[in-house]
Residue frames as a rotation matrix with the C-alpha (Angstrom) as fourth column:
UNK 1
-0.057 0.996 0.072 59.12
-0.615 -0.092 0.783 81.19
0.787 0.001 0.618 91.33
UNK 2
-0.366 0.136 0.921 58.06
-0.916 0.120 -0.382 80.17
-0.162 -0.984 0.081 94.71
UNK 3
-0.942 0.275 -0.192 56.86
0.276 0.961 0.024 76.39
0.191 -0.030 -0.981 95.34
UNK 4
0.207 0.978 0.005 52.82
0.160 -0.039 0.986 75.72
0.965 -0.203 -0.165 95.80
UNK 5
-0.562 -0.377 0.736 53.00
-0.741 -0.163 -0.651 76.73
0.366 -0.911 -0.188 99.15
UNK 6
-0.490 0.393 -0.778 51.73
-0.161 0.836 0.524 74.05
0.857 0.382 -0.346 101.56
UNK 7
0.478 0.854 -0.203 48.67
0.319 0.046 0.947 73.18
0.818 -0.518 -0.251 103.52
UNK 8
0.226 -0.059 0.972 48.87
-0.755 -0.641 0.137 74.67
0.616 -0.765 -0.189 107.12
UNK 9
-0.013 -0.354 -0.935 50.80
0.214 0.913 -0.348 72.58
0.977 -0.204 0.064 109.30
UNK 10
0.510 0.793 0.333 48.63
-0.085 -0.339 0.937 72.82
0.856 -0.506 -0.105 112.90
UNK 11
0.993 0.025 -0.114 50.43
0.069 0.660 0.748 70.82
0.094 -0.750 0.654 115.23
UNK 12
0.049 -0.999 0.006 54.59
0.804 0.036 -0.594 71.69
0.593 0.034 0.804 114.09
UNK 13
0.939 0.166 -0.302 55.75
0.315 -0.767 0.559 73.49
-0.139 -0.620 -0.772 116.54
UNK 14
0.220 -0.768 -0.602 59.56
-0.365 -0.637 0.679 73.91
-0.905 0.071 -0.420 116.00
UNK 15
0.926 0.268 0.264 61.29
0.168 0.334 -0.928 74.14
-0.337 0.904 0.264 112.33
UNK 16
0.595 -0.726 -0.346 64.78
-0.157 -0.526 0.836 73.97
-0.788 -0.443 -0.427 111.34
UNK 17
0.785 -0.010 0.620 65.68
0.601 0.256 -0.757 74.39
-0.151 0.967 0.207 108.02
UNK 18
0.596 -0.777 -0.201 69.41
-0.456 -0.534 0.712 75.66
-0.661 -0.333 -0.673 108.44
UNK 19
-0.012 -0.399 -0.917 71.60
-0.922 -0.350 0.164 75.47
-0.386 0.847 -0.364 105.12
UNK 20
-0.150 0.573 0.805 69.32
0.412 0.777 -0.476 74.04
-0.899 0.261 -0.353 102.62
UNK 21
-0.818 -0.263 0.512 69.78
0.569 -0.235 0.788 76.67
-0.087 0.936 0.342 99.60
UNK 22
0.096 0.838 0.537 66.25
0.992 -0.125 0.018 78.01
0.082 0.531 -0.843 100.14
UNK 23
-0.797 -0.445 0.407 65.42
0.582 -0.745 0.325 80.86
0.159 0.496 0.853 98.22
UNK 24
-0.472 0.828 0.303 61.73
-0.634 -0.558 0.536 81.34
0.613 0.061 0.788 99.02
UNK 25
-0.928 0.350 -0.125 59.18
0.309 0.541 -0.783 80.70
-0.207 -0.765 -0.610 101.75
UNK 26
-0.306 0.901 0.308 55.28
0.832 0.095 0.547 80.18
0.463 0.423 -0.779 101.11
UNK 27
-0.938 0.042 -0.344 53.47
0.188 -0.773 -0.606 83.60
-0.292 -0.633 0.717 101.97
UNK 28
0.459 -0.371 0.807 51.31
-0.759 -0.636 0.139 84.01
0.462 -0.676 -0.574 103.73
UNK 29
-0.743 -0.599 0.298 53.60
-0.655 0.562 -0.505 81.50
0.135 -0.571 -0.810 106.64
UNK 30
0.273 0.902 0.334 51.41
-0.753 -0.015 0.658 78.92
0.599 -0.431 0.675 107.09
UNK 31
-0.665 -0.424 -0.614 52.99
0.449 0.431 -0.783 77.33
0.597 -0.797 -0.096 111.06
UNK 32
0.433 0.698 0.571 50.12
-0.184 -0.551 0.814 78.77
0.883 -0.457 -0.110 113.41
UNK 33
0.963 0.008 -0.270 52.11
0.217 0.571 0.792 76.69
0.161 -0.821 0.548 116.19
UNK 34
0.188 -0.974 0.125 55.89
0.605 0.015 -0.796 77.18
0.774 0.225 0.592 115.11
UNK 35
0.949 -0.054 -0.311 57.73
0.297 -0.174 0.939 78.18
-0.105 -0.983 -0.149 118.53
UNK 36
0.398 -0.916 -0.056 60.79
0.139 0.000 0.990 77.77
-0.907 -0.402 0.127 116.79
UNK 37
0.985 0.032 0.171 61.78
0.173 -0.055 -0.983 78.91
-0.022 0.998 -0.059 113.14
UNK 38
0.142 -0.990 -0.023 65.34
-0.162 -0.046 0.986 78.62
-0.977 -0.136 -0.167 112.42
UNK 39
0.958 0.084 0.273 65.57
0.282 -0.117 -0.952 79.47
-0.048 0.990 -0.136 108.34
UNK 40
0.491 -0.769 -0.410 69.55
-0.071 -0.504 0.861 80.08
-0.869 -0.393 -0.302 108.77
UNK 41
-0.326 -0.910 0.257 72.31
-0.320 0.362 0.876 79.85
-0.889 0.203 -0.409 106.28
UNK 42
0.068 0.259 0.964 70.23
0.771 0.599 -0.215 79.74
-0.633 0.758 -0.159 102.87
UNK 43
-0.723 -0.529 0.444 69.67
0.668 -0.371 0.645 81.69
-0.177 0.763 0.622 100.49
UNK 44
0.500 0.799 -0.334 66.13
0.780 -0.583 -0.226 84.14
-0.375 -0.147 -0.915 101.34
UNK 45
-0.715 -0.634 0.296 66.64
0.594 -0.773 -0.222 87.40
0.370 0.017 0.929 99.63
UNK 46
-0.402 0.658 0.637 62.84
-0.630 -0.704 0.329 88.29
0.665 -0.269 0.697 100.99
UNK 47
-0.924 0.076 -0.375 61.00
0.324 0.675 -0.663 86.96
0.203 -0.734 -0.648 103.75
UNK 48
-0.423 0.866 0.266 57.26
0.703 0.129 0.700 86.54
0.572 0.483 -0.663 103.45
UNK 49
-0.756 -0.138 0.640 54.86
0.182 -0.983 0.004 89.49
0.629 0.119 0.768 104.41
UNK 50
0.312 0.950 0.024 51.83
-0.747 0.230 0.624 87.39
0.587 -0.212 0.781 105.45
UNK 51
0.298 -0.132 -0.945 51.34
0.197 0.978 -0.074 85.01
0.934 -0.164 0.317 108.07
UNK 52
-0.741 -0.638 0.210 53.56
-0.223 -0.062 -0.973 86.78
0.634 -0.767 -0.096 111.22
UNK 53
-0.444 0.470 0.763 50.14
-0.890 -0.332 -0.313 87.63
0.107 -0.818 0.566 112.91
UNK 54
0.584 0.809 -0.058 48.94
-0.659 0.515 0.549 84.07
0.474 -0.283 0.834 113.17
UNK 55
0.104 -0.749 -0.655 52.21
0.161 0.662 -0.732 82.69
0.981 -0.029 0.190 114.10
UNK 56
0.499 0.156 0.853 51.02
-0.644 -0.592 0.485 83.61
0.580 -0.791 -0.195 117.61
UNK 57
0.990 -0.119 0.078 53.45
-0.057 0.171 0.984 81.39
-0.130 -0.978 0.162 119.45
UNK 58
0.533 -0.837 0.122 56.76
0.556 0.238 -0.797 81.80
0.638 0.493 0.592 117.52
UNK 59
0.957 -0.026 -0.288 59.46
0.189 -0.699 0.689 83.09
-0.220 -0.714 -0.664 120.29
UNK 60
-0.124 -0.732 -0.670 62.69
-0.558 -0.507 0.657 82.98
-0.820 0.456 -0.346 118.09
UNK 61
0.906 0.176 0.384 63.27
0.275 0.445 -0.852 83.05
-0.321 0.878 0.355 114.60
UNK 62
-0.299 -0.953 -0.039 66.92
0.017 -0.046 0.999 83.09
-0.954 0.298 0.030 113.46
UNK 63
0.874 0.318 0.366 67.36
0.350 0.109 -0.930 84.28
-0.336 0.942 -0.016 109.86
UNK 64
0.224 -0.852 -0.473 70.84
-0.564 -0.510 0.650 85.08
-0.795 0.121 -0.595 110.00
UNK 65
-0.318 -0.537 0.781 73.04
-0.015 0.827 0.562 83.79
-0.948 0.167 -0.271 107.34
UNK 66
0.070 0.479 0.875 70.90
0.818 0.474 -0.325 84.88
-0.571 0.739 -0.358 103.81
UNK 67
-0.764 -0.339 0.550 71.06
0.577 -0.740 0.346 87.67
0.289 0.582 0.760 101.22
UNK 68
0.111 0.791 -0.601 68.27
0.990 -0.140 -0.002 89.73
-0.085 -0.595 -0.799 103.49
UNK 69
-0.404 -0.058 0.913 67.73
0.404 -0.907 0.121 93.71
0.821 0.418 0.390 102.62
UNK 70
-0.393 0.794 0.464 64.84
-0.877 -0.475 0.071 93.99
0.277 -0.379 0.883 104.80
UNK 71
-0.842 0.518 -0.152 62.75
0.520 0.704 -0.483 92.24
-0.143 -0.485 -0.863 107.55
UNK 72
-0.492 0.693 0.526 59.22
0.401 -0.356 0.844 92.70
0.773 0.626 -0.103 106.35
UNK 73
-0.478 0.403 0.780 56.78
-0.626 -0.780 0.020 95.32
0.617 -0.479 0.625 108.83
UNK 74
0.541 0.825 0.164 54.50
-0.699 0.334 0.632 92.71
0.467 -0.457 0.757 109.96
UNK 75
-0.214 -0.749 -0.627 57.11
0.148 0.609 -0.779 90.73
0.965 -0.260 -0.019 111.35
UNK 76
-0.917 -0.167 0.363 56.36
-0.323 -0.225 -0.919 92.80
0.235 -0.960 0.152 114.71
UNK 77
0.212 0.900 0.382 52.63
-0.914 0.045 0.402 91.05
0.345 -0.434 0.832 114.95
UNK 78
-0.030 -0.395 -0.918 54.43
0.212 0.895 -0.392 87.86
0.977 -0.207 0.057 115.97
UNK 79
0.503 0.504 0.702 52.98
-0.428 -0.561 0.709 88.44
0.751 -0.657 -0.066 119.53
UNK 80
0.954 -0.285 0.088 55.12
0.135 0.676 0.724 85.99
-0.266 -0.679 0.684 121.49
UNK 81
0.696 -0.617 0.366 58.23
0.281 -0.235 -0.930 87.15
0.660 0.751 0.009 119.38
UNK 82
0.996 -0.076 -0.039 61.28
0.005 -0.399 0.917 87.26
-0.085 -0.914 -0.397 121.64
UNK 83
0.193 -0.924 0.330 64.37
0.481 0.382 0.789 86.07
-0.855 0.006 0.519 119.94
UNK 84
0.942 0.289 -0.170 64.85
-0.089 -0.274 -0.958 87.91
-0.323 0.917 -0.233 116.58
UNK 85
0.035 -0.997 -0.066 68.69
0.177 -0.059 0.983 86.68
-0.984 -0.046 0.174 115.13
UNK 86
0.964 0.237 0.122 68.90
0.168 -0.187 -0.968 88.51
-0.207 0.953 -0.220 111.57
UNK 87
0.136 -0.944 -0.300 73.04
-0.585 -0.321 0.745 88.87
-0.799 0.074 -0.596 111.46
UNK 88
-0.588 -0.759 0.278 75.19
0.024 0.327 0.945 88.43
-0.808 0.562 -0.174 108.45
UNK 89
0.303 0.607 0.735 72.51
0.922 0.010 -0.388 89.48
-0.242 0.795 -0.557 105.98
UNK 90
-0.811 -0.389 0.438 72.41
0.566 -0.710 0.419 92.87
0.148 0.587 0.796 103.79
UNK 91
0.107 0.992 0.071 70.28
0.977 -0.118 0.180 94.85
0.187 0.051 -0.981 105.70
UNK 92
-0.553 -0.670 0.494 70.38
0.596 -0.733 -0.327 98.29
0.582 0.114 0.805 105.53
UNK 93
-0.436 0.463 0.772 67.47
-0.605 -0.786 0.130 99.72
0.667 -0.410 0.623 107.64
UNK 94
-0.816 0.577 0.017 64.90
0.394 0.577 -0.715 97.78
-0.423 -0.578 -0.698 110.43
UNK 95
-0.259 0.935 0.243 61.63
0.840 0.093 0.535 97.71
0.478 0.342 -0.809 109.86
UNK 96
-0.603 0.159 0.782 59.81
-0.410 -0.902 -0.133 101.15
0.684 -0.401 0.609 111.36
UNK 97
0.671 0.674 0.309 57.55
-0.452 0.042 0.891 98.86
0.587 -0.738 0.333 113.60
UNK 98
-0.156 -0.524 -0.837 60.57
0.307 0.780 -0.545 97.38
0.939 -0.342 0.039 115.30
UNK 99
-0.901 -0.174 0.397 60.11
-0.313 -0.374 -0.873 99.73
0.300 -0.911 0.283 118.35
UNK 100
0.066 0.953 0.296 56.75
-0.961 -0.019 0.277 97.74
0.270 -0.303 0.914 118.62
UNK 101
0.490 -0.146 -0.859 58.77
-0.264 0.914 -0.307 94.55
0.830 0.378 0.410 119.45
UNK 102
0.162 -0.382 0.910 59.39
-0.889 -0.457 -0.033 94.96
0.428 -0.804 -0.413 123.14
UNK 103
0.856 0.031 0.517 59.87
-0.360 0.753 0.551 91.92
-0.372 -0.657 0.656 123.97
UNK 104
0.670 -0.741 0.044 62.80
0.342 0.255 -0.904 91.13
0.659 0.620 0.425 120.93
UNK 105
0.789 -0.600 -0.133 66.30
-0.047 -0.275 0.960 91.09
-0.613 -0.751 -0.245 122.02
């Protein structure tokens, strides 16, 4: 069971929470600012559904490193989205909006 998820944090702009065991993140995201999101090396088998489209200045998010299946659809409303590092997880497909992520590399 997920933690209370906590209050919206306005002003954080970069986050780096790189092998810490976590198993769950609060959904929907709540980083409206977060530029940087670096969730490596834990232990995510899902990654939250809500939240991408307000995260309007995130430009990489590194989730490599966790027990990932699947990057969730709305991932591509991350409008500023440019970095996208998802290696060494257990994914078997991309998301079907990835070809709406022109800007990802």
């Amino acid at each position: 069971q997920p933690p209370h998820s906590p209050e919206p944090l306005p002003n954080l702009t970069q986050i780096y929470l790189k092998e810490n065991r976590i198993a769950h993140l609060p959904d929907p995201l709540p980083f409206p600012r977060v530029e940087r999101f670096d969730i490596s090396f834990n232990l995510l088998s899902l990654l939250p559904g809500g939240g991408w489209d307000s995260m309007s200045k995130l430009r990489e998010l590194n989730v490599s490193h966790n027990r990932l299946s699947l990057l969730p659809d709305r991932l591509s409303l991350a409008p500023a989205l440019r970095v996208l590092t998802a290696s060494h997880n257990e994914l078997h497909a991309l998301p079907s909006t990835v070809g709406e992520m022109k800007a990802v590399s």
